[in-house]
PAMARFI-805651 format. One record per atom (N, C-alpha, C): x, y, z. Coordinates in steps of 0.2 Angstrom, whole numbers, padded with zeros to 4 digits, always signed. Example, Ala and Ser with C-alpha at 12.3 -4.5 7.8 and 13.67 -1.06 7.14 Angstrom:
% residues 2
+0066-0028+0039+0062-0022+0039+0066-0016+0039+0064-0011+0035+0068-0005+0036+0064+0000+0039
END
This chain:
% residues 149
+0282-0750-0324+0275-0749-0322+0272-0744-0327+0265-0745-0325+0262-0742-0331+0264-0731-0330+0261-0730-0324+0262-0725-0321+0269-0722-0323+0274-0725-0323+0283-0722-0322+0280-0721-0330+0279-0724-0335+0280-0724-0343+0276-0717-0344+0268-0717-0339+0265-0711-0343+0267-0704-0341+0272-0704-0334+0277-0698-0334+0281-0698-0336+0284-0701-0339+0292-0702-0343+0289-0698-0350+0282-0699-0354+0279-0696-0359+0276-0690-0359+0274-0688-0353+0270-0680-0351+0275-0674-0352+0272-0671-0356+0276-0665-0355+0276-0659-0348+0268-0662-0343+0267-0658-0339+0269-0663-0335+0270-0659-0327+0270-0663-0321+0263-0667-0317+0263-0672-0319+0258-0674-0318+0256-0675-0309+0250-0675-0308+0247-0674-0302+0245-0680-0300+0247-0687-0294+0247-0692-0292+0244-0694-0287+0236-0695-0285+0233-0697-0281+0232-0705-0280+0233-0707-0273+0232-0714-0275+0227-0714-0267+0223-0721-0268+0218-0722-0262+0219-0729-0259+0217-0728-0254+0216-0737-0253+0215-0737-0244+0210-0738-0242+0208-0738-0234+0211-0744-0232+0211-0748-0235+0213-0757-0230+0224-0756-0230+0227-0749-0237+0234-0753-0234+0235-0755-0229+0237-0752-0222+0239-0753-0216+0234-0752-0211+0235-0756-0207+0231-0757-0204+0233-0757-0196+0240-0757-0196+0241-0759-0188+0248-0752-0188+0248-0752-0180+0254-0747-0179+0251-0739-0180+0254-0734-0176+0250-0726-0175+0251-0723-0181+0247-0718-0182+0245-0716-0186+0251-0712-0190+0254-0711-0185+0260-0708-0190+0267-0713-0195+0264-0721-0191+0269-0725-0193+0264-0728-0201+0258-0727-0199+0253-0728-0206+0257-0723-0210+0255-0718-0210+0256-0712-0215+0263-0715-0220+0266-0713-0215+0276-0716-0218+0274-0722-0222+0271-0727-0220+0273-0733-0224+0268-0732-0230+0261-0728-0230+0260-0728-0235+0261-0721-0242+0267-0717-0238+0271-0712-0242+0277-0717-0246+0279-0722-0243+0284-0726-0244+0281-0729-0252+0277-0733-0248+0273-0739-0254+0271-0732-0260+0268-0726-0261+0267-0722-0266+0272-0718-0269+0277-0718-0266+0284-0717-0269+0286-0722-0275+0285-0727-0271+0289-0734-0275+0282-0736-0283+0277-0733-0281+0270-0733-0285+0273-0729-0291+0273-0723-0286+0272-0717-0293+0279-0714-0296+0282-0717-0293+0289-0714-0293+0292-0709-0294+0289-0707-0288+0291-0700-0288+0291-0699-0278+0295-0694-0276+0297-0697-0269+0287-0691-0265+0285-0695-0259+0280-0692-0256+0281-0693-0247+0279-0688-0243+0278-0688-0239+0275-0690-0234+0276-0692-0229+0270-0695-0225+0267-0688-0222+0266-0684-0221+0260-0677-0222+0257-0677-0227+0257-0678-0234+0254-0679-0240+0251-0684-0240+0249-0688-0235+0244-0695-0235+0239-0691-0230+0233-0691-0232+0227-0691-0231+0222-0699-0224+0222-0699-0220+0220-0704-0218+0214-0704-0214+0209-0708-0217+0201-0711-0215+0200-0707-0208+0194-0706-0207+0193-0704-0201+0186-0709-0200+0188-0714-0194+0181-0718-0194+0175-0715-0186+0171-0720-0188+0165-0718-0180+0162-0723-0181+0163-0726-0174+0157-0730-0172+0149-0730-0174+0148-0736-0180+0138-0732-0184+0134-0736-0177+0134-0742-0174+0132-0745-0167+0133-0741-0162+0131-0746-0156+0130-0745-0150+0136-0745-0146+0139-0742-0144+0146-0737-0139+0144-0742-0134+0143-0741-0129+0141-0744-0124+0141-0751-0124+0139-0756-0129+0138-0763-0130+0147-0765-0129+0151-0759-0128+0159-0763-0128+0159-0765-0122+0157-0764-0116+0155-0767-0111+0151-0772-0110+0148-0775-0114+0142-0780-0115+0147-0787-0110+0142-0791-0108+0143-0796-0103+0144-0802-0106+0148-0810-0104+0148-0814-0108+0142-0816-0106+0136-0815-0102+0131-0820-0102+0125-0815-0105+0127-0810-0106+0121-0806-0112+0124-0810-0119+0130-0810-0122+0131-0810-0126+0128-0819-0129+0130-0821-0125+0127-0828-0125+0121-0830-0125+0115-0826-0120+0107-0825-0121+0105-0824-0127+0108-0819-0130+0110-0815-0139+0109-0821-0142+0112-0824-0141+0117-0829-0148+0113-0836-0145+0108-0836-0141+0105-0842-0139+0098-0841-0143+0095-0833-0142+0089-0832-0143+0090-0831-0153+0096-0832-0155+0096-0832-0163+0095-0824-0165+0096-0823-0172+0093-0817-0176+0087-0819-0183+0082-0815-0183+0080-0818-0189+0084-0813-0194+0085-0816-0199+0088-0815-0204+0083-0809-0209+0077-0810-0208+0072-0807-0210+0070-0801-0208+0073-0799-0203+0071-0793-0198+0072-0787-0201+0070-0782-0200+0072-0775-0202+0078-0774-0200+0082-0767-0202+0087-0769-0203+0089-0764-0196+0086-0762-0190+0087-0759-0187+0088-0764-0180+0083-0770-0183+0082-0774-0175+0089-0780-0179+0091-0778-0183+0099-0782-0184+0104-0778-0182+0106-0772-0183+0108-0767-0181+0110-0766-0174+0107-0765-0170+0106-0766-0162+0105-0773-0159+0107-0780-0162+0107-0784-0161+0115-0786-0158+0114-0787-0150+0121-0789-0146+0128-0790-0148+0126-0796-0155+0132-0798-0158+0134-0795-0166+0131-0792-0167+0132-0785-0172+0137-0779-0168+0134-0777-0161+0137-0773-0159+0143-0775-0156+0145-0781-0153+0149-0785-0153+0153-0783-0157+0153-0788-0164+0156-0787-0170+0161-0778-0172+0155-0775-0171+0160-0770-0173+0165-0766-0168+0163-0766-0162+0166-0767-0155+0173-0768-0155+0172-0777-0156+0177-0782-0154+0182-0784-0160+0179-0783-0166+0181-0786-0171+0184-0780-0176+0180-0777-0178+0182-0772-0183+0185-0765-0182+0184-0762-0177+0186-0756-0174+0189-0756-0166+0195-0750-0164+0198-0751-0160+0199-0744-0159+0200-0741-0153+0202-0736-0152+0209-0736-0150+0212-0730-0154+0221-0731-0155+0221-0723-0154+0226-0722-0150+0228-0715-0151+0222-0711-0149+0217-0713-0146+0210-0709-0145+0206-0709-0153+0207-0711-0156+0204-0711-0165+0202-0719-0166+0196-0720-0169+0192-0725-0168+0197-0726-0176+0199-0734-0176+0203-0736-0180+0199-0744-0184+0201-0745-0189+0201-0752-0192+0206-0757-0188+0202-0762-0185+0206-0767-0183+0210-0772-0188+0216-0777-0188+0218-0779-0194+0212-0787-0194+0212-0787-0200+0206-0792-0203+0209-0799-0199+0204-0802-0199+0203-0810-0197+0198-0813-0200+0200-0820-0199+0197-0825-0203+0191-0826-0201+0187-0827-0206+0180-0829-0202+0180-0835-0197+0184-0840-0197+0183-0846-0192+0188-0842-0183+0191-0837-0185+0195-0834-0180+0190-0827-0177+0187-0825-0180+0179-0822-0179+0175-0826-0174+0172-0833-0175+0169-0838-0173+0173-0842-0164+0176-0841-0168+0183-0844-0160+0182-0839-0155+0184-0832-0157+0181-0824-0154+0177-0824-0148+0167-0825-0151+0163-0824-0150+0161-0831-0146+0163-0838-0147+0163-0842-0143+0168-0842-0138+0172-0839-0136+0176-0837-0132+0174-0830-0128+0172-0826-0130+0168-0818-0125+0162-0823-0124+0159-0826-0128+0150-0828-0124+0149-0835-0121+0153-0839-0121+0153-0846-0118+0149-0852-0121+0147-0848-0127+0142-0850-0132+0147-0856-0136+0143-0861-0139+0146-0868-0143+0148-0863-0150+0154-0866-0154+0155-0862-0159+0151-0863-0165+0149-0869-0163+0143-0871-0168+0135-0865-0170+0134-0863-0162+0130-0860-0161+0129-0852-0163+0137-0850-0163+0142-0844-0164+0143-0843-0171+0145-0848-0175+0144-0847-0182+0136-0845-0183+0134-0850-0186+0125-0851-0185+0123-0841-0185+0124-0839-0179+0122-0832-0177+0127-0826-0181+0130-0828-0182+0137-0822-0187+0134-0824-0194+0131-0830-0197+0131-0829-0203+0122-0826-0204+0120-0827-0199+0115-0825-0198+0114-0817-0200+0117-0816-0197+0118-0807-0197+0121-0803-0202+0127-0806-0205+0132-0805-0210+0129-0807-0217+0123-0811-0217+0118-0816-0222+0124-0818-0227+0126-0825-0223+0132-0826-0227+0127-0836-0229
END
């Protein structure tokens, strides 16, 4: 690797930061740490500690309260549509936005508001017509709507 050649060259000891928000995604936060001291060992070749990993600290930017939201709100939502045109506050506070980051994208782990692991958009779709009772057809339609896909 490129890295191992340019310390093998340095006369000084070089100083090795690496980044990346998406490695891990599942598992406490101290078994994150470890696997990503692991993975930047075998990177920079040189051994690191899971103390020396720095890890994201996120927060809910939506509505807290909408993780409670009902399947028949969530369905009224997704029946009355989103204009794709709207400012970006009356998409923002739209049911199935806050749904989305709710349900989909963030978890509460350890008391620390976390990244959920990724899914597919058609397993997003299944999701959202499964909490609202809503047709999937319908459910697409409103996600791509929002996400202006």
């Amino acid at each position: 690797m490129l890295i191992r050649r340019i310390h093998a060259q340095c006369k000084q000891r070089l100083c090795c930061i690496g980044t990346s928000a998406t490695l891990v995604s599942v598992g406490s936060k101290e078994s994150q740490q470890s696997e990503v001291a692991s993975v930047a060992s075998t990177i920079f070749g040189r051994p690191f500690k899971s103390n020396q990993v720095v890890v994201e600290t996120l927060a809910q930017s939506l509505d807290v309260a909408g993780t409670g939201m009902s399947g028949e709100e969530l369905s009224k939502a997704i029946a009355n549509g989103v204009d794709p045109e709207a400012e970006e506050t009356a998409i923002v506070s739209h049911p199935v936005a806050v749904w989305l980051e709710n349900r989909i994208a963030l978890e509460d782990r350890e008391g620390h508001v976390a990244r959920r692991k990724p899914m597919t958009f058609s397993s997003v779709v299944a999701a959202l017509a499964d909490d609202s009772g809503a047709p999937r057809g319908q459910t697409q339609q409103v996600l791509e709507a929002i996400l202006h896909l």
